[in-house]
Gaussian input, Z-matrix of N, CA and C with variables (Angstrom, degrees):
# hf/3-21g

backbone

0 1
 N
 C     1     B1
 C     2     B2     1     A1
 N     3     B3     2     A2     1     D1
 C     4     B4     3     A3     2     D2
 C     5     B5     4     A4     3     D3
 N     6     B6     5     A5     4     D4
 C     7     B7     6     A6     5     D5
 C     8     B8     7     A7     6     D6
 N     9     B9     8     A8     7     D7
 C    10    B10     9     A9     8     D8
 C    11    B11    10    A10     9     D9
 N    12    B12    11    A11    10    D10
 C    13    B13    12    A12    11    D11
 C    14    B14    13    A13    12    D12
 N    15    B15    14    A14    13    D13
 C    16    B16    15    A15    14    D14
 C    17    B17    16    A16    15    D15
 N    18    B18    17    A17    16    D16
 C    19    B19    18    A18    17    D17
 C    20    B20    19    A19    18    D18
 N    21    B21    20    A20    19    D19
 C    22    B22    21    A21    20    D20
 C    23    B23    22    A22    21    D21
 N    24    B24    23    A23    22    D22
 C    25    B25    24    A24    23    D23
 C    26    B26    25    A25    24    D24
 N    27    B27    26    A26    25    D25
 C    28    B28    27    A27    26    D26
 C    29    B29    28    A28    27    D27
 N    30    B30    29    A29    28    D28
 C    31    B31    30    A30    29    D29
 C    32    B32    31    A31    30    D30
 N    33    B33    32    A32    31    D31
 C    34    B34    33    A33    32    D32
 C    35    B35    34    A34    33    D33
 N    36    B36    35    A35    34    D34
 C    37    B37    36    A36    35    D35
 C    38    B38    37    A37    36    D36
 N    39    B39    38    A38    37    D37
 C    40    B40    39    A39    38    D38
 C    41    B41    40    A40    39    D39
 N    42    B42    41    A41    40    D40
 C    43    B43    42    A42    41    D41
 C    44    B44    43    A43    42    D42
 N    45    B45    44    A44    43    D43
 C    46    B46    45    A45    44    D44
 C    47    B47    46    A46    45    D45
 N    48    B48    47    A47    46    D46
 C    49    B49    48    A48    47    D47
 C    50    B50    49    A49    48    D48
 N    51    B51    50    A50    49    D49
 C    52    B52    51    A51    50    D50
 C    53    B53    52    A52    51    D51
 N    54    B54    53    A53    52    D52
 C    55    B55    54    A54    53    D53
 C    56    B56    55    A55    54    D54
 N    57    B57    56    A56    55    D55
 C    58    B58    57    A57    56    D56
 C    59    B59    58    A58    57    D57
 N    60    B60    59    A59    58    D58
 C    61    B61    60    A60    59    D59
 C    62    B62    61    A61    60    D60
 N    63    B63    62    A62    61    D61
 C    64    B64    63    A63    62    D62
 C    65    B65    64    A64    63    D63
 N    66    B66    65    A65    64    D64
 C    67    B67    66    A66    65    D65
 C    68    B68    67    A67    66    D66
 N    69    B69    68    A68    67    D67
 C    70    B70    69    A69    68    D68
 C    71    B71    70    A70    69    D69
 N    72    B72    71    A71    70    D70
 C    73    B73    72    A72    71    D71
 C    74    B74    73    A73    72    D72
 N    75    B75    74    A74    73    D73
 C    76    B76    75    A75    74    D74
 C    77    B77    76    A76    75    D75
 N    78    B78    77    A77    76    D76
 C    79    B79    78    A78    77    D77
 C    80    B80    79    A79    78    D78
 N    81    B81    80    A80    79    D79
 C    82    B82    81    A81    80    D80
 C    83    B83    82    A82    81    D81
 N    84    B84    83    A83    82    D82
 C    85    B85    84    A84    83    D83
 C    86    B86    85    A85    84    D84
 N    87    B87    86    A86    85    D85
 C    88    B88    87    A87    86    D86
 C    89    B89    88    A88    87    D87
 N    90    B90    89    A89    88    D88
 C    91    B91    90    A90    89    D89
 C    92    B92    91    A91    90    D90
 N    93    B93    92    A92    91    D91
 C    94    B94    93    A93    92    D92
 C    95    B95    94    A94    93    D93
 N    96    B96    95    A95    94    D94
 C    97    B97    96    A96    95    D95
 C    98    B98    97    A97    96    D96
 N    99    B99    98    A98    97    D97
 C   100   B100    99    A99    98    D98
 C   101   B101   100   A100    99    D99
 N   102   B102   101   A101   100   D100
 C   103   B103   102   A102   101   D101
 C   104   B104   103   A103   102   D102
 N   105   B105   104   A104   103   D103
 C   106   B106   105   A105   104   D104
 C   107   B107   106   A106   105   D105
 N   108   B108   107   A107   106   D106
 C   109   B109   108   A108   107   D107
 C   110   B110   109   A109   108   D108
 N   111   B111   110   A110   109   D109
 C   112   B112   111   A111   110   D110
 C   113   B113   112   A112   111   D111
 N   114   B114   113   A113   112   D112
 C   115   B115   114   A114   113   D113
 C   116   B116   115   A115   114   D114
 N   117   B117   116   A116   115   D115
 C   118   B118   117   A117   116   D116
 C   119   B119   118   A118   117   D117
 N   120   B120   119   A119   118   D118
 C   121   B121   120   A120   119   D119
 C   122   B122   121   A121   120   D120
 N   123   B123   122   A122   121   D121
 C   124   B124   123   A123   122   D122
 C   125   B125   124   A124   123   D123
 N   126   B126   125   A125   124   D124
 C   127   B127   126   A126   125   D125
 C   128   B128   127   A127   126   D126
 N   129   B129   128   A128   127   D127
 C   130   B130   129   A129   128   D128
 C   131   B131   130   A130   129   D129
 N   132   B132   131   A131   130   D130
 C   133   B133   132   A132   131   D131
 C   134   B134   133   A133   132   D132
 N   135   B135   134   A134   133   D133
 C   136   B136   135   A135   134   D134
 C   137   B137   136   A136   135   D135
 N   138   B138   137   A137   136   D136
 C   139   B139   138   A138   137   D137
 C   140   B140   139   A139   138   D138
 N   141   B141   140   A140   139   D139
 C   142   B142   141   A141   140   D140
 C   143   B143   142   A142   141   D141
 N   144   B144   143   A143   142   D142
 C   145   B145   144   A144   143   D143
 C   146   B146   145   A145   144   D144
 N   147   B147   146   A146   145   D145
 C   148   B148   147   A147   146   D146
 C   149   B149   148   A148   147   D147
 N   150   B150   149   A149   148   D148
 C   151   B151   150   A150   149   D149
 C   152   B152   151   A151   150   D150
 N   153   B153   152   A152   151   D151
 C   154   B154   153   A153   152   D152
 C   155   B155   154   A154   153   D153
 N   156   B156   155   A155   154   D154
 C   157   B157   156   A156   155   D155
 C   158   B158   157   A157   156   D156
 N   159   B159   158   A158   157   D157
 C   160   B160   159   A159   158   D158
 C   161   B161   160   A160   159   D159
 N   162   B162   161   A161   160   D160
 C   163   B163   162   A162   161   D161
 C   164   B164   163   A163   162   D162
 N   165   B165   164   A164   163   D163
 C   166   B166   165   A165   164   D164
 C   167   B167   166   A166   165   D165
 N   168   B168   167   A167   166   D166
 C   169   B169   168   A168   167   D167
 C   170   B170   169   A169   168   D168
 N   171   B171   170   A170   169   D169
 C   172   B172   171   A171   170   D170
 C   173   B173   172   A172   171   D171
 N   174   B174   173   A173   172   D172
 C   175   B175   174   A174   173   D173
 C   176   B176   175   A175   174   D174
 N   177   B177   176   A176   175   D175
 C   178   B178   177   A177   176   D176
 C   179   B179   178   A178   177   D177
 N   180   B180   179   A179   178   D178
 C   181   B181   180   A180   179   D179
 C   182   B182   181   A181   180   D180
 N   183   B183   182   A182   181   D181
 C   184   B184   183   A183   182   D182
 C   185   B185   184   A184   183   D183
 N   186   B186   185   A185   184   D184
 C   187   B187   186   A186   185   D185
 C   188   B188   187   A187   186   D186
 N   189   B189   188   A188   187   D187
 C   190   B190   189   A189   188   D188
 C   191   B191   190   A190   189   D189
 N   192   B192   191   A191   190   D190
 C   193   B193   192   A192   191   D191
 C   194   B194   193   A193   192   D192
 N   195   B195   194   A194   193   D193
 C   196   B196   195   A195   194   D194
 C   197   B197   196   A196   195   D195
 N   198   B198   197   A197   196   D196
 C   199   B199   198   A198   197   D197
 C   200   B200   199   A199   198   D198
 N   201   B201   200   A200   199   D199
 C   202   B202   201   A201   200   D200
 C   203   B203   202   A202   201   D201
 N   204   B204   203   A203   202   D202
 C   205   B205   204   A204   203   D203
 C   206   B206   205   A205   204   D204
 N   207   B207   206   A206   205   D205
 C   208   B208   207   A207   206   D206
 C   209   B209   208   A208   207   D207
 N   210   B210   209   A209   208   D208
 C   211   B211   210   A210   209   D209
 C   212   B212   211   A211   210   D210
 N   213   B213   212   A212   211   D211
 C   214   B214   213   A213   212   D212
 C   215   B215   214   A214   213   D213
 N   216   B216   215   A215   214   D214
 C   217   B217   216   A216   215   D215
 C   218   B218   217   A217   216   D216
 N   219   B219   218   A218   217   D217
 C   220   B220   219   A219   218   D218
 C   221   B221   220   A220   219   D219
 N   222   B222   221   A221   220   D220
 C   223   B223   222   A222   221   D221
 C   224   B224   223   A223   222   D222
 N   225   B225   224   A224   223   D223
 C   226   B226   225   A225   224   D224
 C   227   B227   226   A226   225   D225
 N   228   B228   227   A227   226   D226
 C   229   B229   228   A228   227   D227
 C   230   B230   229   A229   228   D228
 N   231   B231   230   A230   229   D229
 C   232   B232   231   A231   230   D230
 C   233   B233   232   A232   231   D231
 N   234   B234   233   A233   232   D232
 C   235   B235   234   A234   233   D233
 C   236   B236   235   A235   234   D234
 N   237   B237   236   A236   235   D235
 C   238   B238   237   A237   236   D236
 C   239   B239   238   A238   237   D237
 N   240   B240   239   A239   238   D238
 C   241   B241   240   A240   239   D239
 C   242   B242   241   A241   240   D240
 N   243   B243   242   A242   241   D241
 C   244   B244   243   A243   242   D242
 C   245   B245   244   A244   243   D243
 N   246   B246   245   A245   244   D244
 C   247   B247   246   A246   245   D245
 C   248   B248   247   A247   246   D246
 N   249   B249   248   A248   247   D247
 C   250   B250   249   A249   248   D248
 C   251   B251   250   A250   249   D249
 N   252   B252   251   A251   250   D250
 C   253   B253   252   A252   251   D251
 C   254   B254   253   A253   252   D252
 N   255   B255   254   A254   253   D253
 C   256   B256   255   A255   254   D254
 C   257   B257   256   A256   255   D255
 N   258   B258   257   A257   256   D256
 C   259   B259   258   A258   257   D257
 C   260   B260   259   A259   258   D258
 N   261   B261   260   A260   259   D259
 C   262   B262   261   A261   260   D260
 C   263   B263   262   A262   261   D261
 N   264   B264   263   A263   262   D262
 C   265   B265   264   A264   263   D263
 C   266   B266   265   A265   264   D264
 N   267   B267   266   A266   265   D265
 C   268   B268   267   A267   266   D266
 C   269   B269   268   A268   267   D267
 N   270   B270   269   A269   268   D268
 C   271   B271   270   A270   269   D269
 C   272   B272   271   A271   270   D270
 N   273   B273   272   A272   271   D271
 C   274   B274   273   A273   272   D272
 C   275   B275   274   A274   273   D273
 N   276   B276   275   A275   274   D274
 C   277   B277   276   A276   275   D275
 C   278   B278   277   A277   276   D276
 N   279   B279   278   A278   277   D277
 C   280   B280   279   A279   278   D278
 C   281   B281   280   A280   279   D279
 N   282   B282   281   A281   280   D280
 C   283   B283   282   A282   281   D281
 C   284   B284   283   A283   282   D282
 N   285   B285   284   A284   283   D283
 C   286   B286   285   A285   284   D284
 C   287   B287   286   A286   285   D285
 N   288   B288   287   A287   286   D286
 C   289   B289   288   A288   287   D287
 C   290   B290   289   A289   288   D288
 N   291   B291   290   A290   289   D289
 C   292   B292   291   A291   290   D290
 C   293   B293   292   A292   291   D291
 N   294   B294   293   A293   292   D292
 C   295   B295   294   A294   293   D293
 C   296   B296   295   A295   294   D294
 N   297   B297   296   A296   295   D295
 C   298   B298   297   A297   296   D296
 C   299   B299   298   A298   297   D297
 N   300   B300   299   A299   298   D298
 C   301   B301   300   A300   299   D299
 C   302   B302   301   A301   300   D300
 N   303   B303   302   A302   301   D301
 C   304   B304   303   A303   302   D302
 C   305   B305   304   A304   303   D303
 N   306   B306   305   A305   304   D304
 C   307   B307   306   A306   305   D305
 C   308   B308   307   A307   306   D306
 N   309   B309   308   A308   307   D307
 C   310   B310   309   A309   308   D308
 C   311   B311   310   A310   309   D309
 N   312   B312   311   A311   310   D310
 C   313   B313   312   A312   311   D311
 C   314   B314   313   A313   312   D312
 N   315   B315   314   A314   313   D313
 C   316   B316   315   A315   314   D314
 C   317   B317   316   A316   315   D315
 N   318   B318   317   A317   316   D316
 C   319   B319   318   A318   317   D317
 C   320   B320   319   A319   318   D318
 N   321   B321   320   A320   319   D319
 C   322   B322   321   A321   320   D320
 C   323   B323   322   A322   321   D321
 N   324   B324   323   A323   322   D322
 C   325   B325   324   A324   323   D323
 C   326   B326   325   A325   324   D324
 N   327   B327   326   A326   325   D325
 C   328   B328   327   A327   326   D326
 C   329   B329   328   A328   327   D327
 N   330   B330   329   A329   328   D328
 C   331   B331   330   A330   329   D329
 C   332   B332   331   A331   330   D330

   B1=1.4628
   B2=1.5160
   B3=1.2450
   B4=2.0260
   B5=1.6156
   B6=1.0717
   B7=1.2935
   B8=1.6896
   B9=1.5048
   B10=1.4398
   B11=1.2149
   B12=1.6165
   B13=1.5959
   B14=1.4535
   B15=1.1213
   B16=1.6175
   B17=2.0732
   B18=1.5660
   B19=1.7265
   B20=1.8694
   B21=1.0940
   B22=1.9305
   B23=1.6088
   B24=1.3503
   B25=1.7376
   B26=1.7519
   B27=1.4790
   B28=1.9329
   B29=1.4243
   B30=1.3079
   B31=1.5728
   B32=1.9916
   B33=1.1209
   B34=1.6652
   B35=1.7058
   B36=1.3833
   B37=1.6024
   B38=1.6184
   B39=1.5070
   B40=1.9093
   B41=1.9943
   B42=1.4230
   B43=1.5019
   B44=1.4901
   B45=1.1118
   B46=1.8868
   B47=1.7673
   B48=1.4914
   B49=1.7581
   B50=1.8407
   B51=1.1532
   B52=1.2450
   B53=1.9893
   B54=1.5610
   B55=1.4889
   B56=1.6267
   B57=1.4166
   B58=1.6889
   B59=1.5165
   B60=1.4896
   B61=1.1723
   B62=1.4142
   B63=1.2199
   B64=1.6186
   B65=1.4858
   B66=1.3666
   B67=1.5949
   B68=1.5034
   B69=1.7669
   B70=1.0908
   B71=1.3672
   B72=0.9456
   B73=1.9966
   B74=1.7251
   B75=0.9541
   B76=2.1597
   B77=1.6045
   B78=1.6350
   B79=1.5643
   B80=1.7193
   B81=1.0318
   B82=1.6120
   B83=1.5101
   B84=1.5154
   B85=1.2349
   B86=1.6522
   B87=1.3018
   B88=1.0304
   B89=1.5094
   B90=1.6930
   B91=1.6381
   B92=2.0607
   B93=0.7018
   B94=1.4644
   B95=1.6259
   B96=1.4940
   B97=1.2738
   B98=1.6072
   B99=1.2892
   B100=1.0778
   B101=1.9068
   B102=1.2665
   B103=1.5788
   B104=1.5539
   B105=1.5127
   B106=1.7963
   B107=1.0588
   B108=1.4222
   B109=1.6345
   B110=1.3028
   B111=1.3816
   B112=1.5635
   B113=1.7016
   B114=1.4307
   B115=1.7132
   B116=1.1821
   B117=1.9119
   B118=1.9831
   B119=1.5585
   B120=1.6722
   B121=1.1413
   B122=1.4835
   B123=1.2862
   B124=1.5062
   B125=1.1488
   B126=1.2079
   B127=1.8453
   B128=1.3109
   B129=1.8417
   B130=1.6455
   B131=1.7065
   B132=0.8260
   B133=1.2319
   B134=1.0756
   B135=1.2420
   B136=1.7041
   B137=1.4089
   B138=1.5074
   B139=1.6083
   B140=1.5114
   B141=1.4682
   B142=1.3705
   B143=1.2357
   B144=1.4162
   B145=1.4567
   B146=1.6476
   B147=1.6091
   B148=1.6785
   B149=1.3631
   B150=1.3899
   B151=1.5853
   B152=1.5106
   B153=2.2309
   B154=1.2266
   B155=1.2806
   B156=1.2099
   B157=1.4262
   B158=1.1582
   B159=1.4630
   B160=1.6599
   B161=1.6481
   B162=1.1103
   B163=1.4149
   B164=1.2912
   B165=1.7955
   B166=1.4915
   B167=1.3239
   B168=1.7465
   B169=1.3169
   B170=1.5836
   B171=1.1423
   B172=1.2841
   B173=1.1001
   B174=1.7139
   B175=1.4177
   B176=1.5911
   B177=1.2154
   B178=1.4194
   B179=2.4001
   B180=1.6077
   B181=1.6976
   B182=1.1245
   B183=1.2015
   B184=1.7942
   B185=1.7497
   B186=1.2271
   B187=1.8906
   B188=1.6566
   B189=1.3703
   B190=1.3412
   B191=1.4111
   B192=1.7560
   B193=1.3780
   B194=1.6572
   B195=1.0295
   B196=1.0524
   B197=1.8592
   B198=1.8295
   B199=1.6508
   B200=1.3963
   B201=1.9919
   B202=1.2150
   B203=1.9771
   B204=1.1868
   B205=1.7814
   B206=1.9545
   B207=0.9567
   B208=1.1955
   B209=1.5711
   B210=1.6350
   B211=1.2417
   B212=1.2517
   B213=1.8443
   B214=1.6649
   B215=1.4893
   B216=1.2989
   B217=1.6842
   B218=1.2189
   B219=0.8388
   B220=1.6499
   B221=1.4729
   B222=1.5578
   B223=1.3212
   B224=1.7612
   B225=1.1977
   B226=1.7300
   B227=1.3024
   B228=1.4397
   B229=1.6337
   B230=1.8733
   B231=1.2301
   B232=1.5287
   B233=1.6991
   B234=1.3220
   B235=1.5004
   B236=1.5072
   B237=1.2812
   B238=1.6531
   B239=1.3819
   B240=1.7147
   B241=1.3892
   B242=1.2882
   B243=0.8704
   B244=1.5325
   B245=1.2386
   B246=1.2382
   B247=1.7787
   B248=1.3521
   B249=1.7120
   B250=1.1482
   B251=2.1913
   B252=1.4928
   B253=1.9532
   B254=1.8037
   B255=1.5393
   B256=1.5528
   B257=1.2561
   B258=1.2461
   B259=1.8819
   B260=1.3215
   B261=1.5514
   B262=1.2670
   B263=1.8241
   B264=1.4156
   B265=1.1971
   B266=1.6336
   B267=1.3943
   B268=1.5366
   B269=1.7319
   B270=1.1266
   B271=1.9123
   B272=0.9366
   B273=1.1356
   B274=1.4504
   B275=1.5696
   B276=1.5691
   B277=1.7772
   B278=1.5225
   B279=1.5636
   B280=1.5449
   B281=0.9504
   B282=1.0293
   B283=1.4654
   B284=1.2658
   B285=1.4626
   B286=1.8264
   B287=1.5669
   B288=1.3846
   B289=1.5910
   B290=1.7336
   B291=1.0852
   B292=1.6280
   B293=1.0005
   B294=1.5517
   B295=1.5389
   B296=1.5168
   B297=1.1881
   B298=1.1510
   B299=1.5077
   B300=1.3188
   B301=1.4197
   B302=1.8062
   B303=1.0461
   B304=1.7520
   B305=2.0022
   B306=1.4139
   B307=1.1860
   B308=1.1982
   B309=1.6788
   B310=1.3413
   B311=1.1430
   B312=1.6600
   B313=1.2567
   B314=1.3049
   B315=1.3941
   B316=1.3951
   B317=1.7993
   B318=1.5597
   B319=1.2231
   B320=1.8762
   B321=1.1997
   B322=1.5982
   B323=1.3715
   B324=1.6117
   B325=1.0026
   B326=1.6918
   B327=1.4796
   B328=1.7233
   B329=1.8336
   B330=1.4581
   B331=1.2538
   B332=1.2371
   A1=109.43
   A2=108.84
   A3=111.55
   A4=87.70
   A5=118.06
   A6=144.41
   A7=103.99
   A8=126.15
   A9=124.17
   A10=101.33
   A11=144.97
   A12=112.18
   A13=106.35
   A14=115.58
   A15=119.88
   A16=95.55
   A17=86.43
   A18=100.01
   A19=100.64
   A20=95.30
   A21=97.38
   A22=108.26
   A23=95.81
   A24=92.17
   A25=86.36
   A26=89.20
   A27=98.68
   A28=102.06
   A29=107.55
   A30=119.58
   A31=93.31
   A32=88.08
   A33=97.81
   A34=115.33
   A35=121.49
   A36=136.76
   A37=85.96
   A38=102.37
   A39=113.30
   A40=96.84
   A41=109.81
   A42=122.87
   A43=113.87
   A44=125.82
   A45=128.87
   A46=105.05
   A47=93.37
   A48=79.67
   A49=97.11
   A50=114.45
   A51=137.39
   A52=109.63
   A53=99.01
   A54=111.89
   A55=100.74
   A56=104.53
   A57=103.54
   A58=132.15
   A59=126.99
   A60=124.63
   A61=98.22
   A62=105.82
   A63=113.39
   A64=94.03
   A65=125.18
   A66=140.44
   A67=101.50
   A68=111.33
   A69=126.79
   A70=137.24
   A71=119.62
   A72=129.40
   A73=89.72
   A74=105.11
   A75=126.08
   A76=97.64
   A77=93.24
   A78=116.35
   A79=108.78
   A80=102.74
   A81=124.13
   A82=120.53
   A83=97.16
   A84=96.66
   A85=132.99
   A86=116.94
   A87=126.88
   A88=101.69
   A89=116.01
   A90=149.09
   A91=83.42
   A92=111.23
   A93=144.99
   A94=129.59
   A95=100.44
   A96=89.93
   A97=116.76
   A98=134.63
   A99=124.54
   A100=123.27
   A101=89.85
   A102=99.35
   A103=103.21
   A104=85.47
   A105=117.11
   A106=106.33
   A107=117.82
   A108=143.22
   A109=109.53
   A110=107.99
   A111=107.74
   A112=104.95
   A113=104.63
   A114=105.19
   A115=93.13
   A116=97.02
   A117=110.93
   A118=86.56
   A119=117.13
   A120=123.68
   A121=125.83
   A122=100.80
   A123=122.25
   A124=112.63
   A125=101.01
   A126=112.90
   A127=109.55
   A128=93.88
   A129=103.94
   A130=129.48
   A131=106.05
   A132=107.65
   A133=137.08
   A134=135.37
   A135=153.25
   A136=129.33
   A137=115.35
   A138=113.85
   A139=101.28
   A140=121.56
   A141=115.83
   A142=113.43
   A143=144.91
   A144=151.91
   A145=116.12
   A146=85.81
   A147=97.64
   A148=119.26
   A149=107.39
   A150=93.76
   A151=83.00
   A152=118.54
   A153=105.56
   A154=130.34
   A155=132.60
   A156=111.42
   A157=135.43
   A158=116.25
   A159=114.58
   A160=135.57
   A161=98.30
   A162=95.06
   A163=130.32
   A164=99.30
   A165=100.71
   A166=101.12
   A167=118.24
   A168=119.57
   A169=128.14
   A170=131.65
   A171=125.71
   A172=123.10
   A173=128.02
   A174=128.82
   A175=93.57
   A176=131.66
   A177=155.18
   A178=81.34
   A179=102.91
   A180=85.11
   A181=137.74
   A182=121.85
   A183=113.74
   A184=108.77
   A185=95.20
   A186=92.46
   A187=85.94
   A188=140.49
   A189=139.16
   A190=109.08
   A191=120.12
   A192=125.90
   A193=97.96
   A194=131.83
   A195=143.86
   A196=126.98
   A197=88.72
   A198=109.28
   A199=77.06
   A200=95.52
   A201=98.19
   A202=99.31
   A203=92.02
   A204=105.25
   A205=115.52
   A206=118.83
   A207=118.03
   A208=122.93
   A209=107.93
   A210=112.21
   A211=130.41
   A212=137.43
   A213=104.73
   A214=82.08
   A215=143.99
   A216=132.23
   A217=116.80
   A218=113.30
   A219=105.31
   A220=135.83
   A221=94.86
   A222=119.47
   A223=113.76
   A224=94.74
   A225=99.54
   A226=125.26
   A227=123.71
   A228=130.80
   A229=91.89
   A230=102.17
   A231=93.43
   A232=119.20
   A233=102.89
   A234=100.81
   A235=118.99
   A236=104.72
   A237=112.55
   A238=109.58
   A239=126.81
   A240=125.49
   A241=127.74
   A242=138.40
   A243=164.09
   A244=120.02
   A245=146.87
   A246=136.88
   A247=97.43
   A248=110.44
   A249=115.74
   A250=108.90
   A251=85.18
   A252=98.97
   A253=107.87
   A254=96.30
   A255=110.34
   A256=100.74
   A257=101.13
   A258=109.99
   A259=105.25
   A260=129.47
   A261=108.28
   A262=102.38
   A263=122.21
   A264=137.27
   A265=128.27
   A266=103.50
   A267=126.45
   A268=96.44
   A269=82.45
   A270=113.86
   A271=141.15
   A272=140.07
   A273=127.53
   A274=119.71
   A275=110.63
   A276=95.64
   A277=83.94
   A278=108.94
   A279=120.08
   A280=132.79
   A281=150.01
   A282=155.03
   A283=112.92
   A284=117.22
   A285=118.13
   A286=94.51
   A287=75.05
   A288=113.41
   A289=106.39
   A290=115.58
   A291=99.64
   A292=99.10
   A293=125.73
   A294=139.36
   A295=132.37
   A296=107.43
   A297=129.13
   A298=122.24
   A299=113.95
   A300=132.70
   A301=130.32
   A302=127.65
   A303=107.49
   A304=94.52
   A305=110.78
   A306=117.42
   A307=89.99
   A308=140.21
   A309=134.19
   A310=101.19
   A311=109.39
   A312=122.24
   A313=118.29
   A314=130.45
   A315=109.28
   A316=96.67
   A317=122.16
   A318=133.16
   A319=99.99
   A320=91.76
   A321=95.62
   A322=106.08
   A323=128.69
   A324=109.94
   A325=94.02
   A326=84.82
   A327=106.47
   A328=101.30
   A329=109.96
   A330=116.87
   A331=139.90
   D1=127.74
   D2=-176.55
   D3=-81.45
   D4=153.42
   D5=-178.75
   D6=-134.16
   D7=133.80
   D8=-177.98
   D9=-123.67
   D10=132.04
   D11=149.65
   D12=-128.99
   D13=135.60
   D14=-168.44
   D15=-106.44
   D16=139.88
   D17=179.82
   D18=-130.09
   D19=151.96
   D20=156.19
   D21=110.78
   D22=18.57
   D23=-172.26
   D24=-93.59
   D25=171.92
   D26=170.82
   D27=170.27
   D28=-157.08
   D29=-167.02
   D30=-97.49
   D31=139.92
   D32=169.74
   D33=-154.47
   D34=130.22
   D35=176.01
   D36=-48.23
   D37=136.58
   D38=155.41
   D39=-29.33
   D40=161.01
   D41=174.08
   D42=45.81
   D43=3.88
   D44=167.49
   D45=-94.50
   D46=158.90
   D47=-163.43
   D48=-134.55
   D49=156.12
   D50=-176.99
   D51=-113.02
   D52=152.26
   D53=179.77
   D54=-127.28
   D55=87.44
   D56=147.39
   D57=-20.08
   D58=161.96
   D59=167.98
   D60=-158.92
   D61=171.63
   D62=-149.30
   D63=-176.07
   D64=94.22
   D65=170.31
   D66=-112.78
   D67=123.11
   D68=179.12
   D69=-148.61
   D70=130.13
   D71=-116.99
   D72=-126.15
   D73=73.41
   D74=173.35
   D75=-155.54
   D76=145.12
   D77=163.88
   D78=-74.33
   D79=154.00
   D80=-158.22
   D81=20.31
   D82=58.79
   D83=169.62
   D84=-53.10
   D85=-8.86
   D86=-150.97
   D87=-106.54
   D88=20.59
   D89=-142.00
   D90=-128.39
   D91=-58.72
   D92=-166.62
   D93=-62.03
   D94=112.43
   D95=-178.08
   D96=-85.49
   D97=160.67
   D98=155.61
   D99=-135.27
   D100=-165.25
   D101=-170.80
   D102=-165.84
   D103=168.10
   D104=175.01
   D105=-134.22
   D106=132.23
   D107=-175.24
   D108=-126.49
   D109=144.68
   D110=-172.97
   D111=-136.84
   D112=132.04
   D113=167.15
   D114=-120.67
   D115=127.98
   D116=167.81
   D117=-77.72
   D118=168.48
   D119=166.49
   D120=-81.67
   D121=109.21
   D122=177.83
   D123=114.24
   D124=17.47
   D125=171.97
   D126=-145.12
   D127=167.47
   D128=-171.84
   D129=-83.76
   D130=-173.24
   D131=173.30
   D132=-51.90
   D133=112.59
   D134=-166.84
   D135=-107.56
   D136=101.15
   D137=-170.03
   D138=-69.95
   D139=129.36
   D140=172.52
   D141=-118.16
   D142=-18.57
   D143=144.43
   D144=-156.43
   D145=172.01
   D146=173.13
   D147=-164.03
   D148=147.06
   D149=-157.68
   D150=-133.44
   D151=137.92
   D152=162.22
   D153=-131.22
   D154=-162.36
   D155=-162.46
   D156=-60.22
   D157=-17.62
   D158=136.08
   D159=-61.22
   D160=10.18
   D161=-179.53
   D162=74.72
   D163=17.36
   D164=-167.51
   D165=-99.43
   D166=135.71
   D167=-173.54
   D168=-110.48
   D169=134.65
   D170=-179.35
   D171=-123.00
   D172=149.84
   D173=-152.93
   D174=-115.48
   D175=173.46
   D176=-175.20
   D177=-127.36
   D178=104.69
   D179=166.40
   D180=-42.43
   D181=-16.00
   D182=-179.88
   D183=-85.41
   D184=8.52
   D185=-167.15
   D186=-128.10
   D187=-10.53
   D188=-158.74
   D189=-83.85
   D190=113.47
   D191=176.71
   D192=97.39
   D193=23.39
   D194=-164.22
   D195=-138.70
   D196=-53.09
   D197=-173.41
   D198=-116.55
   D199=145.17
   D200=158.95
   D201=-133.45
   D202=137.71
   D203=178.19
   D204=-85.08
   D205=124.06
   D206=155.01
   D207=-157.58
   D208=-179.61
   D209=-174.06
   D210=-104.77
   D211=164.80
   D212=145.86
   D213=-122.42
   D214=124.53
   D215=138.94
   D216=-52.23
   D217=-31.52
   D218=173.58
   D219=-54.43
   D220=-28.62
   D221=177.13
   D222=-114.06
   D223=-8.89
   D224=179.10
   D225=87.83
   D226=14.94
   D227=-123.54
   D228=-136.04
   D229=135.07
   D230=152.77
   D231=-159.61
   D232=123.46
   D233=-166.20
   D234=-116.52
   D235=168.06
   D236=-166.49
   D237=-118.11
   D238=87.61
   D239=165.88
   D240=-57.01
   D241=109.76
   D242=-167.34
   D243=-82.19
   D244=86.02
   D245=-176.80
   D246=-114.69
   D247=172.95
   D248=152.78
   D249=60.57
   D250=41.68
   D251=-167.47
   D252=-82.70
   D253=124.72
   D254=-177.26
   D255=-107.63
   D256=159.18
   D257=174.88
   D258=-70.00
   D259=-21.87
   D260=-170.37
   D261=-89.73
   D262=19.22
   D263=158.70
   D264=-77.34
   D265=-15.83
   D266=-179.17
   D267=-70.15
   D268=110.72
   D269=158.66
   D270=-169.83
   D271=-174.49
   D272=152.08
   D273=-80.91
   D274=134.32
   D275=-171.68
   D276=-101.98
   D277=163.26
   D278=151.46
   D279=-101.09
   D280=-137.58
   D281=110.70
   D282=-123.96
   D283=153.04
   D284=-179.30
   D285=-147.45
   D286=173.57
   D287=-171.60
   D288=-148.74
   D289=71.96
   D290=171.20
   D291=78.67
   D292=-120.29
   D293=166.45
   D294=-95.49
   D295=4.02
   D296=166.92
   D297=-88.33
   D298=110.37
   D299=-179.97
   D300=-92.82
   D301=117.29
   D302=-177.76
   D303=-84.64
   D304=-165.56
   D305=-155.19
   D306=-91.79
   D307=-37.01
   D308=-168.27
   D309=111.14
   D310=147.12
   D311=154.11
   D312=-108.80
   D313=157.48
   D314=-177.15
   D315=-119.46
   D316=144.62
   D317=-167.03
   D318=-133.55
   D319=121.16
   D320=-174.36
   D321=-124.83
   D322=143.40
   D323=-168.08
   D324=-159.12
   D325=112.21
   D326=-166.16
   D327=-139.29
   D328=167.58
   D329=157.29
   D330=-64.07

């Protein structure tokens, strides 16, 4: 069973920036692509990156030059640095795996 749990969300002023986390509990993870998904409240689901076992990374444009995705396999971990934070960035992010979901963090980003 993959297990996800994402930490590091919180309150942040517009243009202050946050560091995702992404701890994930499968053998060869490092096999594995992943991602971060985001629902603003009262809306659906939002691809915001993904990074795969080459290390190749991809942006969703409203987050591009902005979010940066990476990994450690070593540690199982993969997180999403955040700069340059707008309110229309306020959601909850996830992380996935296929069908595997962590609980979310939620990242709000107001004055």
């Amino acid at each position: 069973e993959v297990r996800l749990v994402e930490s590091g969300g919180g309150l942040v002023q517009p243009g202050g920036s946050l560091r995702l986390s992404c701890e994930a509990s499968l053998n060869r993870f490092e096999n594995y692509a992943m991602s971060w998904i985001r629902q603003a409240p009262g809306k659906g689901l939002e691809w915001v990156s993904s990074i795969d076992r080459r290390l190749t990374k991809d942006y969703a444009d409203a987050v591009k030059g902005r979010f940066t995705i990476s990994r450690d396999n070593a540690k199982k971990m993969v997180y999403l640095e955040m700069t340059n934070l707008k309110p229309e960035d306020t959601a909850m992010y996830y992380c996935n795996l296929g069908k595997a979901w962590g609980q979310g963090t939620q990242v709000t980003v107001s004055p």
